[in-house]
C-alpha positions in Angstrom: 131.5 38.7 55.1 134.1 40.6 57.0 133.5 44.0 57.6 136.7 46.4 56.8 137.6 48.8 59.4 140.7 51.2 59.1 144.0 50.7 60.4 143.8 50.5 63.6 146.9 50.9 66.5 146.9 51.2 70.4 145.5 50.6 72.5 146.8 53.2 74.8 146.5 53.8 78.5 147.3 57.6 79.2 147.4 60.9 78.0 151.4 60.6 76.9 150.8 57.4 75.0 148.3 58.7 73.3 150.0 62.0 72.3 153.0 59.6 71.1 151.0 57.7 69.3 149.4 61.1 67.5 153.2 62.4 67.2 154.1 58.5 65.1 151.1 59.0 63.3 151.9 62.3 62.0 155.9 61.4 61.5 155.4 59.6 58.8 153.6 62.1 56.6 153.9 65.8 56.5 153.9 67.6 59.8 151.9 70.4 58.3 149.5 68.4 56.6 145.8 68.8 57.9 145.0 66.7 60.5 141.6 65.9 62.3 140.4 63.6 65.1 137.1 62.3 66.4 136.1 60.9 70.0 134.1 57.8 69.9 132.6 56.3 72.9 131.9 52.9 70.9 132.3 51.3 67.8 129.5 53.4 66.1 129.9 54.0 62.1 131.3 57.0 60.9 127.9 58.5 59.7 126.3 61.7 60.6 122.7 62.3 62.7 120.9 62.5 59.8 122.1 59.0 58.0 121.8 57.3 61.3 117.9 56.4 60.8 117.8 53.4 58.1 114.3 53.3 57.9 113.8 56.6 56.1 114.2 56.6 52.4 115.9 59.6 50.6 113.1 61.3 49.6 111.4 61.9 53.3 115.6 62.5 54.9 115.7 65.4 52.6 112.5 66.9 53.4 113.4 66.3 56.7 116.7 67.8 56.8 115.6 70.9 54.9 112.6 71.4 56.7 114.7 71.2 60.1 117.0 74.0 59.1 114.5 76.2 57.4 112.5 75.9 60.9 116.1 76.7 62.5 116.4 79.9 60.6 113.6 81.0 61.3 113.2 80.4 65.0 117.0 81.3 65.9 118.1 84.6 64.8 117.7 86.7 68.3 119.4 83.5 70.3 122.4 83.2 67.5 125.6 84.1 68.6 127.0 85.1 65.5 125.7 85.9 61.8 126.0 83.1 59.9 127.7 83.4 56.7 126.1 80.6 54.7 124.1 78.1 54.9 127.2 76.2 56.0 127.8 78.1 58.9 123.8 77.7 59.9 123.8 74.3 59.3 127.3 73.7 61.6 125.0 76.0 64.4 122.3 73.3 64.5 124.8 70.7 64.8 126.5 72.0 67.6 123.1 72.2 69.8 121.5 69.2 68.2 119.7 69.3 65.6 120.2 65.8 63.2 122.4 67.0 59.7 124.3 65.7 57.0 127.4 67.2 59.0 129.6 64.9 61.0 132.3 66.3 63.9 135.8 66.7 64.2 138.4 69.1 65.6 142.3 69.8 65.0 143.1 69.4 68.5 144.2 65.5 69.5 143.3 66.3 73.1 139.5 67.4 72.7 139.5 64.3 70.4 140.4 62.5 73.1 138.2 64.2 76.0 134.7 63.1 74.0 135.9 59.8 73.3 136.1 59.6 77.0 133.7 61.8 78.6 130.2 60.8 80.2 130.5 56.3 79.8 130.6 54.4 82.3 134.0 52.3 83.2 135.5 50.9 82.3 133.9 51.1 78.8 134.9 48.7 75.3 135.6 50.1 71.6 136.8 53.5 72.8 138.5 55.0 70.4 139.6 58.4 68.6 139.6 58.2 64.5 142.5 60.0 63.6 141.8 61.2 60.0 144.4 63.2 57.3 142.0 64.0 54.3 144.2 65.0 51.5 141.8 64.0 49.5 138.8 65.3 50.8 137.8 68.6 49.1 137.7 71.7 51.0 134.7 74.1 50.8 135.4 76.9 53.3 135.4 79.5 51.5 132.2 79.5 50.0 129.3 81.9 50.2 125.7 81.0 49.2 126.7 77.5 49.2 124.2 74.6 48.9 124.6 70.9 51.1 122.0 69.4 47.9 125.0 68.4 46.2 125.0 65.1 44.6 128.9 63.8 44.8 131.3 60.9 45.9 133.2 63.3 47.4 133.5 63.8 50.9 133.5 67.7 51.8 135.8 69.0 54.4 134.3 72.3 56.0 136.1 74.3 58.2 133.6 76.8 59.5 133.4 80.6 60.6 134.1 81.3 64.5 130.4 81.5 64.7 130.3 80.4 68.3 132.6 79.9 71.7 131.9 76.3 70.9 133.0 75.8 67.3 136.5 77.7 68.5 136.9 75.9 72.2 136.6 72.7 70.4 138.7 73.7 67.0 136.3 72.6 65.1 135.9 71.2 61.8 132.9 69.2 59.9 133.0 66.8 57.0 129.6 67.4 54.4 128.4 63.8 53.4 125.9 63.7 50.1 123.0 61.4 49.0 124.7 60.3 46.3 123.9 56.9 44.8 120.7 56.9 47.2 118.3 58.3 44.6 117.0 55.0 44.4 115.4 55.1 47.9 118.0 52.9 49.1 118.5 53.3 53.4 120.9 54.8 55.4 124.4 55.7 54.2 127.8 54.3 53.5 130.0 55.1 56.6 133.6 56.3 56.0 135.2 53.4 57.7 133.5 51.2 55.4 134.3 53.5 52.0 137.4 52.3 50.8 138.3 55.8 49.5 137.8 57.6 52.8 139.2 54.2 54.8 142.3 54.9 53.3 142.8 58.0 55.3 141.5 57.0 58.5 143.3 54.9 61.5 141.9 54.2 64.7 144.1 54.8 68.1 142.3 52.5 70.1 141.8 53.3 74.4 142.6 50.7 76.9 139.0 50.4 78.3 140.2 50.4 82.3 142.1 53.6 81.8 139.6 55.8 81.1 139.3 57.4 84.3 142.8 57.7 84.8 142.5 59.5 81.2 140.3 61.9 82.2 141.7 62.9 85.8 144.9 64.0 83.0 142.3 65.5 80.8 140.9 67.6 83.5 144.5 68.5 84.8 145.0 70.0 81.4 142.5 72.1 81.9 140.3 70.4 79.8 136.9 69.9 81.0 133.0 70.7 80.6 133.3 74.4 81.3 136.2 75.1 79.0 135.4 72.6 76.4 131.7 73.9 75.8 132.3 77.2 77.1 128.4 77.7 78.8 127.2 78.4 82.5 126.1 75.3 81.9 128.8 73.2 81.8 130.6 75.6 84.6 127.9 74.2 86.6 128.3 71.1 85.8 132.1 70.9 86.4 131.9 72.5 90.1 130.1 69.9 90.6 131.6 66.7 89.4 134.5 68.4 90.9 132.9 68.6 94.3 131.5 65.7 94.2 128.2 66.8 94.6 125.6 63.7 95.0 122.5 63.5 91.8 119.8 64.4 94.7 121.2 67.7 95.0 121.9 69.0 91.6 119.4 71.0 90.1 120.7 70.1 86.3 119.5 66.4 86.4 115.7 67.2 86.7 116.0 70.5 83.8 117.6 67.7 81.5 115.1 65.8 81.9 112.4 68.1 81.7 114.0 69.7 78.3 115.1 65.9 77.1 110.9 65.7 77.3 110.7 68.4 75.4 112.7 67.5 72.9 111.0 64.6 72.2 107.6 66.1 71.8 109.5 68.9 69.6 110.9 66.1 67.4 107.4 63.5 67.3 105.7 66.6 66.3 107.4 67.7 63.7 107.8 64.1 62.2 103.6 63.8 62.7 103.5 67.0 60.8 105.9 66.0 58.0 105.9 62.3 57.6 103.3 61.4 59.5 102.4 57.1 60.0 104.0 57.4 63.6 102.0 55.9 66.1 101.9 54.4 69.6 104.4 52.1 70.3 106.7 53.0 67.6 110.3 54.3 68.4 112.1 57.3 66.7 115.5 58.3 66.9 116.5 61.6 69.2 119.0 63.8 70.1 119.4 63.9 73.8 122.1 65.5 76.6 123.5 64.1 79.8 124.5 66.3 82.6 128.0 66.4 81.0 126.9 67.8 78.0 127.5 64.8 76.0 125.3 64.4 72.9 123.6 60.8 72.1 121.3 59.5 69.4 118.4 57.7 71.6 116.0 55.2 70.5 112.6 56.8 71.6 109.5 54.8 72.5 106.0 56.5 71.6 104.1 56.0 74.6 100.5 57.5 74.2 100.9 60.7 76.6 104.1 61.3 73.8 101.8 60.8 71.5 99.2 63.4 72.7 101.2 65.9 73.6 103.3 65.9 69.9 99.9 65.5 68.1 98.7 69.2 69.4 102.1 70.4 68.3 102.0 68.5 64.8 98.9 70.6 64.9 101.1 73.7 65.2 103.6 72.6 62.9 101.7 71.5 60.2 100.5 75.2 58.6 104.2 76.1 58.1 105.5 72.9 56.7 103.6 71.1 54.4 103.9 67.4 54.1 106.5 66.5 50.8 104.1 65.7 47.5 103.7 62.5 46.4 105.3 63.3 42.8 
């Protein structure tokens, strides 16, 4: 069976062909009309973090999920940057710095689009691409206050969160809210939106000539869009001196801190599935978030090894007091 994908057009091969591509794209709706983009570095579905695991059932992704954030909440308020307004707004935090949701990227600004689809890959690189998305039919929640992400809908929500963070407004930020709905059956995984044919119809795919991607980011970069204004951190200011520089990986001092925290991480994550879900065990894999030293997010297949194991058991240990396993009701 062949799989649908979304209209697709391109590919291009700079930063001008791009942005007249965008410009055709918008011509023949409304200039006005709500735009979004989304920078993919392959031909991944259009699912969020928390989706991406097909081997969890509904029940034990929604403990998961609500776990997570309750743990979030009450870990994070003296590191915040902001006060969030909703559960929205706390939930869009997370995903910013990594924490798997049912919240899934975008921005209003073609160019940051552009600049993840492009950033930290090797080249040249196939099935780069930006989704370029106009969801007049997606319904817009951000305005509300107290809201809940448990709802159970077809719909597709479009969020549009607070200025919460340098991030969320360097990158114009936006989020779309995916549901569990028809999953109650333990079914696996989700239904991406390039493979819905409600959302497909809003979606088309500017593809990126795969030996221009350098060339595409020396423009980027020229624009004055890069690490340290994109993220917004010390960080990533870092970071960009020294890809700048040129600066060889013996000498930086980021590469071995990423590692160390990417352990971390891991042993963070094992634990807390230990705690909650438990059945884990050496030689297993598990999915988790990880960063390069260009700040670039990625989903990583983890093996358990058994020092992994070890170290995540004594914090499962931790864990385990605060959040009960789910019931078997």
């Amino acid at each position: 069976m062949t799989k649908l994908k979304p209209k697709s057009v391109g590919p291009v091969s700079n930063t001008q062909e791009f942005m007249e591509t965008v410009w055709k794209e918008k011509s023949v709706r409304k200039l006005d009309d709500l735009t979004l983009y989304r920078g993919q570095k392959s031909d991944w579905p259009l699912l969020p973090n928390l989706f991406r695991d097909n081997t969890k059932t509904v029940f034990h992704l929604k403990h998961l999920e609500s776990m997570l954030i309750a743990q979030f909440q009450e870990q994070s308020p003296y590191l915040l940057p902001s006060v969030p307004e909703c559960l929205y707004d706390l939930t869009s935090l997370a995903q910013h710095h990594g924490l798997p949701t049912r919240l899934l990227d975008w921005t209003t600004n073609p160019l940051m689009g552009l600049y993840f689809a492009v950033s930290g890959i090797e080249v040249p690189s196939p099935n780069v691409s930006i989704y370029y998305a106009t969801p007049s039919q997606w319904s817009e929640s951000q305005k509300l206050k107290g809201c809940t992400l448990y709802y159970e809908s077809e719909t597709t929500l479009l969020l549009r969160p607070s200025r919460h963070s340098q991030r969320i407004v360097a990158q114009a930020g936006w989020h779309t809210v995916h549901s569990f709905y028809g999953r109650e059956d333990n079914s696996l995984g989700g239904v991406s939106m390039n493979e819905s044919a409600r959302d497909r119809e809003q979606l088309t795919i500017i593809e990126i000539n795969p030996t221009s991607i350098q060339l595409i980011r020396n423009e980027l970069s020229a624009m004055g869009i890069e690490a340290a204004t994109v993220y917004g951190d010390l960080t990533s200011v870092c970071t960009e001196l020294q890809n700048n520089a040129g600066v060889s990986p013996g000498m930086r001092r980021d590469l071995p801190y990423l590692e160390k925290r990417r352990h971390e991480s891991q042993v963070h994550v094992l634990g807390l599935l230990l705690a909650n879900l438990r059945g884990f065990r050496v030689g297993d894999t598990f999915r988790c978030v990880s960063e390069d030293s260009g700040n670039c997010r990625t989903c990583d297949d983890v093996l358990i090894t058994q020092e992994l194991f070890d170290e995540a058991k004594v914090r499962a240990n931790l864990y385990a007091h605060r959040f009960p396993p789910p019931s078997a009701s």
